[in-house]
C-alpha positions as CSV (number, residue, x, y, z in Angstrom):
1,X,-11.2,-64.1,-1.7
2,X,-14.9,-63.0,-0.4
3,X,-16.0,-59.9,-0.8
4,X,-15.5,-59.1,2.9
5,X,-12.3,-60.2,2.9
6,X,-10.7,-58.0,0.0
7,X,-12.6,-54.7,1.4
8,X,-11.0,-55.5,4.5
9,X,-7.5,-56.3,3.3
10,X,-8.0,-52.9,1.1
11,X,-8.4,-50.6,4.4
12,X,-6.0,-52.2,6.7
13,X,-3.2,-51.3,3.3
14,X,-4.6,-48.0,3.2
15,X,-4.4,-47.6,6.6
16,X,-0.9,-49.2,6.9
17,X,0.1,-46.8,4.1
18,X,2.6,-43.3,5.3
19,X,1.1,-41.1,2.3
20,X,-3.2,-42.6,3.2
21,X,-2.2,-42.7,6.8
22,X,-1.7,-39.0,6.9
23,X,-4.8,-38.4,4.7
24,X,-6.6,-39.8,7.6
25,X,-4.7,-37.8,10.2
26,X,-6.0,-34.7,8.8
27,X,-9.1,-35.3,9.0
28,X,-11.0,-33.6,11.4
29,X,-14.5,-33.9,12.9
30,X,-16.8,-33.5,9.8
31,X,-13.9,-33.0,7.3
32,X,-13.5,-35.2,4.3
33,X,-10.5,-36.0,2.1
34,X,-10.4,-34.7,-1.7
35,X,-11.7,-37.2,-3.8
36,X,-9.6,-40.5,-4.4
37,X,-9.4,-43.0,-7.2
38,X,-10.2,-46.0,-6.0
39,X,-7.5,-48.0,-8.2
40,X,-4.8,-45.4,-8.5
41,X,-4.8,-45.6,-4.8
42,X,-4.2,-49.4,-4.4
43,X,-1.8,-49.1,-7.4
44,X,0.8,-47.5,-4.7
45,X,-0.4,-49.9,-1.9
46,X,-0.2,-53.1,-3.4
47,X,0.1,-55.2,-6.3
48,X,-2.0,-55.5,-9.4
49,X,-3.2,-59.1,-8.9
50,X,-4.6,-58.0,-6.2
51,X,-6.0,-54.7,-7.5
52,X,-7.8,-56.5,-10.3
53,X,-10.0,-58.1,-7.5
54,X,-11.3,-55.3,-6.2
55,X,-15.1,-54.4,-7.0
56,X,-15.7,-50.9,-6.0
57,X,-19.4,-51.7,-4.4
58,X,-17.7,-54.3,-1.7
59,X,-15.1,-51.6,-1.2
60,X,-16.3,-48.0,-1.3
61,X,-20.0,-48.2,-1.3
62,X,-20.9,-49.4,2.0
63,X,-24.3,-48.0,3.5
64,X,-24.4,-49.3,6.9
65,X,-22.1,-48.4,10.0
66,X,-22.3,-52.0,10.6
67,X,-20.6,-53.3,7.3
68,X,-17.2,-50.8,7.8
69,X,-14.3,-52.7,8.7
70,X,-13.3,-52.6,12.2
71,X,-10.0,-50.5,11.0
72,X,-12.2,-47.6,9.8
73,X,-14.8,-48.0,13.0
74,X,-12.1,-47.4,15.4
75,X,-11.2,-44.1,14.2
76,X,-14.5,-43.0,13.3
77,X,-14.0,-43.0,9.6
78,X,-16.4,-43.7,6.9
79,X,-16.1,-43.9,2.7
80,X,-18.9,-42.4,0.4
81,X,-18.7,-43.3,-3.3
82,X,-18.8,-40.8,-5.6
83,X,-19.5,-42.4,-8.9
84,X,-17.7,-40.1,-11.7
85,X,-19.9,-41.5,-14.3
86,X,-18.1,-39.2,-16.9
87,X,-14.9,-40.9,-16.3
88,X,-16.1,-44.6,-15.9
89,X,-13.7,-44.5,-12.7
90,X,-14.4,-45.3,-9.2
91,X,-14.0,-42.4,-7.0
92,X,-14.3,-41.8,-3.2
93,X,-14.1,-39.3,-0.3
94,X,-13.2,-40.6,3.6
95,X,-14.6,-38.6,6.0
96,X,-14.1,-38.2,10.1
97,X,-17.6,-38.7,11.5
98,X,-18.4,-37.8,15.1
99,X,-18.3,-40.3,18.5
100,X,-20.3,-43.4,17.4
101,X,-21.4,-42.2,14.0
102,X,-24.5,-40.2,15.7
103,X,-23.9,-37.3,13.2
104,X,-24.3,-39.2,10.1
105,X,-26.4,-42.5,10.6
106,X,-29.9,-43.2,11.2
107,X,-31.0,-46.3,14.1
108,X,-34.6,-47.4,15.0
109,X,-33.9,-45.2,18.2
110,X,-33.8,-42.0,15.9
111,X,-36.7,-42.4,15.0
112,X,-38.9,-43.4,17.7
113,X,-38.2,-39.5,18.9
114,X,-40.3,-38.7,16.1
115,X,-43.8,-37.4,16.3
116,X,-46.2,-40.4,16.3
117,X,-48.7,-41.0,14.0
118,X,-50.1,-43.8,15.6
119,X,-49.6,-47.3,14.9
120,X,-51.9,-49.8,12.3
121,X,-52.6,-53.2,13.4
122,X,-55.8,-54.0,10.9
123,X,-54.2,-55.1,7.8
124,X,-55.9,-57.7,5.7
125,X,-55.0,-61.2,6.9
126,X,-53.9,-62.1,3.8
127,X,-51.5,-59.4,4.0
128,X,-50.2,-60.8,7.3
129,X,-50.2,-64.4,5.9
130,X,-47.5,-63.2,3.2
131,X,-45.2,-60.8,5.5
132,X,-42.8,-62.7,6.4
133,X,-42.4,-64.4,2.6
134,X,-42.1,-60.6,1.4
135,X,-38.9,-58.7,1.2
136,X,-38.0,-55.8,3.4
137,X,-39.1,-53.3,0.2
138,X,-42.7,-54.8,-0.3
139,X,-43.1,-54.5,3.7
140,X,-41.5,-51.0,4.0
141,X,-43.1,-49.7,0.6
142,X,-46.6,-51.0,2.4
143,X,-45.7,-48.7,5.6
144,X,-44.4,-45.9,3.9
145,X,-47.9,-45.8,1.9
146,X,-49.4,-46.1,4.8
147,X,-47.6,-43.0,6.2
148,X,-47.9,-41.1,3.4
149,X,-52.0,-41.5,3.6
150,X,-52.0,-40.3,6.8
151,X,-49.8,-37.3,6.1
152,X,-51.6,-36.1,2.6
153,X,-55.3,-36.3,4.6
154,X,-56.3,-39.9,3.9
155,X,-58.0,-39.4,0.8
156,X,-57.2,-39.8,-2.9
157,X,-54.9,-42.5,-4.2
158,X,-50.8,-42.5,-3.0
159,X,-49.2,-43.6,-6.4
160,X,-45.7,-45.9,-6.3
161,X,-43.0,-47.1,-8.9
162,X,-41.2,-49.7,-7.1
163,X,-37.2,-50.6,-7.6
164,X,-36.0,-47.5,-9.8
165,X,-32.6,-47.3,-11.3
166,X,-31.2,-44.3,-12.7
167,X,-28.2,-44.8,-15.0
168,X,-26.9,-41.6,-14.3
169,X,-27.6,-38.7,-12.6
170,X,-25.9,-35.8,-10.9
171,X,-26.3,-34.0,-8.0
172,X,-24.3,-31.8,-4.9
173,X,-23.8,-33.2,-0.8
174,X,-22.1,-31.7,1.8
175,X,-21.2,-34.4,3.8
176,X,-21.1,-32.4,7.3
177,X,-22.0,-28.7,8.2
178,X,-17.9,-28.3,8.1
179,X,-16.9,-30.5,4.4
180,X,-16.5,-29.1,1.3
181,X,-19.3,-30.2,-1.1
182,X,-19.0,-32.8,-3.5
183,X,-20.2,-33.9,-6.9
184,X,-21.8,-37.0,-7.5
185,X,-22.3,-38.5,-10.7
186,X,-23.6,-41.7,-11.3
187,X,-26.4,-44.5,-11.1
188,X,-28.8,-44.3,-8.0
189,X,-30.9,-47.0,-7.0
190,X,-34.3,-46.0,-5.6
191,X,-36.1,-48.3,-3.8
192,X,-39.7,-47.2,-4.1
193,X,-41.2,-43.4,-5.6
194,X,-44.5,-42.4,-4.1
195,X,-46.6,-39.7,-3.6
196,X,-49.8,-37.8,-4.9
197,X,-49.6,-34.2,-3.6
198,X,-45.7,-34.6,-3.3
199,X,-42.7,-36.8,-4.2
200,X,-41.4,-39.6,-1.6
201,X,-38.3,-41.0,-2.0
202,X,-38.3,-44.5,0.2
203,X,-35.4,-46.2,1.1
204,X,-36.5,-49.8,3.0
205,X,-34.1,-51.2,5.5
206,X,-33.9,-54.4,7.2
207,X,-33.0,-53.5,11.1
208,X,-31.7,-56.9,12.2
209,X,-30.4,-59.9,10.8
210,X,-30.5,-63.1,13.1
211,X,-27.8,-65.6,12.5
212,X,-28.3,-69.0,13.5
213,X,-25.3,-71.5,14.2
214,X,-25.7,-74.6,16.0
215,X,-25.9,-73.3,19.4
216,X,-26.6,-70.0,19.3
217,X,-28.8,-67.5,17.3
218,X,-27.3,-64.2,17.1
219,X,-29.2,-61.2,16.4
220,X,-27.1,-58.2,14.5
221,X,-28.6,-55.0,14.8
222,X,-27.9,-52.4,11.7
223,X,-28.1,-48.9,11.2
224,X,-27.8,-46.8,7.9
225,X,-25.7,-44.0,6.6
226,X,-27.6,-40.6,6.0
227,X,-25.8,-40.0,3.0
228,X,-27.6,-43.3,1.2
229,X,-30.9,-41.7,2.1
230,X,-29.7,-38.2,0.4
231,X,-28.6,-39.7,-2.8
232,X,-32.0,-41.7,-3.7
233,X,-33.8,-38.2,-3.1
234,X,-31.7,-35.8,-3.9
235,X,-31.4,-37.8,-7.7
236,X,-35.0,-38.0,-8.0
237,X,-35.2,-34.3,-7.5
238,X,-33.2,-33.6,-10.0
239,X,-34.1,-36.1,-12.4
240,X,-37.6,-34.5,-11.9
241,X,-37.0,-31.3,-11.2
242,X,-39.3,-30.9,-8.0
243,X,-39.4,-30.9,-4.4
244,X,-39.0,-34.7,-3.3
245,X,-39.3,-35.9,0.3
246,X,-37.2,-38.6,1.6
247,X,-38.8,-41.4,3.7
248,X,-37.3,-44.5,5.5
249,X,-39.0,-47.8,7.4
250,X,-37.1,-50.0,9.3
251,X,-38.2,-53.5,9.2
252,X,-37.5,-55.9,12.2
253,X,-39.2,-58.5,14.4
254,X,-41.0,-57.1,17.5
255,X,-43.0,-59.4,20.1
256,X,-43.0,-62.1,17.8
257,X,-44.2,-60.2,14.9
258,X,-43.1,-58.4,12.0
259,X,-42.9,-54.6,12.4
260,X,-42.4,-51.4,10.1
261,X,-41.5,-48.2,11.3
262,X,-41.8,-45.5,8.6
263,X,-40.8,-41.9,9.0
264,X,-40.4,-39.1,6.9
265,X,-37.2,-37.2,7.3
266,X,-36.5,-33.7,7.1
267,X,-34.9,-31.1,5.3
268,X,-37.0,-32.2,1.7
269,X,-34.1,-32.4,-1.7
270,X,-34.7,-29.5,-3.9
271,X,-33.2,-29.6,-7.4
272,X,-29.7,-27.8,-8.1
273,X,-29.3,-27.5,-4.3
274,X,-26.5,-29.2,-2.0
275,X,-27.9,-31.2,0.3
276,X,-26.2,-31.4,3.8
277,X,-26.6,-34.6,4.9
278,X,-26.2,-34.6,8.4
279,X,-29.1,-32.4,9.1
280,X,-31.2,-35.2,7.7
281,X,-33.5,-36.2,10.8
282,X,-36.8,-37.6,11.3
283,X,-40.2,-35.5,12.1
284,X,-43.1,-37.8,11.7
285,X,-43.2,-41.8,12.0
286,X,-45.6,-44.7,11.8
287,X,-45.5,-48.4,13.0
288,X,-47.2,-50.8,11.2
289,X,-46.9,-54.3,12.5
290,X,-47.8,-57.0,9.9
């Protein structure tokens, strides 16, 4: 059974379920459930064969509005991972979100009521040659470095360790001005560090993704949770014990060519803070088209 396919079948049991059923009922707005075992839950909603299939990133780690199941989209539900690195166990929260997920995702739209920084057009052609042979992190981490110049004064080097794993790390959220905080502790992926002055944490993002079938070519627009942004910068904070920023760049296809739009988001992760992730919004932005 495809990934897709189990995480679905997962949420329409829990869903279907009296004693999950009424977990979600009292939810409200910007409330979150007490933390849940990923396996001891589908223990008491099905059978083990199936619960052996389950692979807690298809299920409980999902980072774009896009990639919920329809089951959870309807009532404006979402799933955050919680790691529990401690424990080796899978652990989650659901959470009510507000109408259409404006609360607690970012879209191409949000950002583009950021302050401008302009747009760059005058990359080196060999540059342009290779963008669309790149992947979405070389072209955002190009943008973002771009952004970053332009923010620090345009002078001096901006440094950057690409594709950072951290094995484990710990660190508070507050999934909505009304929730509880929570504790995760896990790994965190990172997909670029930068900085000279300060500390960027970049998450790269691939806007669209066309489809082609043999008629048709469908274009499927995406948008990402805040709470993925949070946990790459919030764990570098307090794996280094400073101030980091968090920064993300869109990458789609606009008029025919490639395009990044960076921005850096606001409020900055500070070590041994919560963070509350849906005051995460953007302040400054740059388009780079390649």
């Amino acid at each position: 059974m495809a990934g897709l396919a189990v995480s679905a079948r997962f949420w329409r049991l829990f869903l279907a379920s009296p004693e999950m059923k009424h977990i979600i009922e009292r939810l409200n707005e910007g409330w979150c459930s007490d933390p849940l075992s990923l396996y001891d839950v589908c223990k008491r909603i099905s059978e083990e064969d199936f619960c052996r299939r389950l692979k807690a990133p298809e299920v409980v780690s999902i980072d774009v509005v896009e990639n919920l199941p329809a089951e959870l989209r309807k009532q404006n539900v979402y799933v955050v991972r919680l790691g529990q690195y401690h424990t080796g166990r899978a652990m989650f929260i659901v959470c009510r979100a507000s109408p259409e997920y404006i609360h607690e995702a970012l879209r191409s739209n949000d950002l583009m009521r950021a302050q401008s920084l302009g747009e760059i057009r005058n990359l080196p052609s060999w540059i342009s040659s290779l963008a669309r042979q790149m992947g979405v992190e070389a072209l955002a981490s190009i943008a973002a470095l771009e952004l970053i110049r332009i923010l620090e004064g345009g002078s001096g080097p901006v440094y950057t360790i690409p594709s950072l794993r951290f094995g484990h790390t710990e660190f508070k959220f507050q999934p909505s001005a009304r929730s509880n905080a929570y504790t995760y502790s896990g790994q965190v992926e990172v997909d670029a560090v930068l900085g000279r002055l300060n500390v960027y944490a970049l998450e790269a993002k691939a806007l669209t993704r066309t489809v082609r079938s043999r008629d048709r070519v469908i274009i499927r627009r995406y948008s990402v949770f805040k709470y993925k942004i949070v946990f790459s910068a919030q764990a570098l904070a307090e794996v280094l014990n400073r101030e980091v920023r968090p920064v993300i760049a869109f990458i789609d296809e606009h008029e025919g060519s490639l395009r990044a739009v960076a921005a850096l988001l606001e409020p900055p992760a500070k070590p041994e803070q919560v963070y509350p992730v849906t005051s995460l919004s953007p302040v400054s932005r740059l388009v780079v088209r390649f």
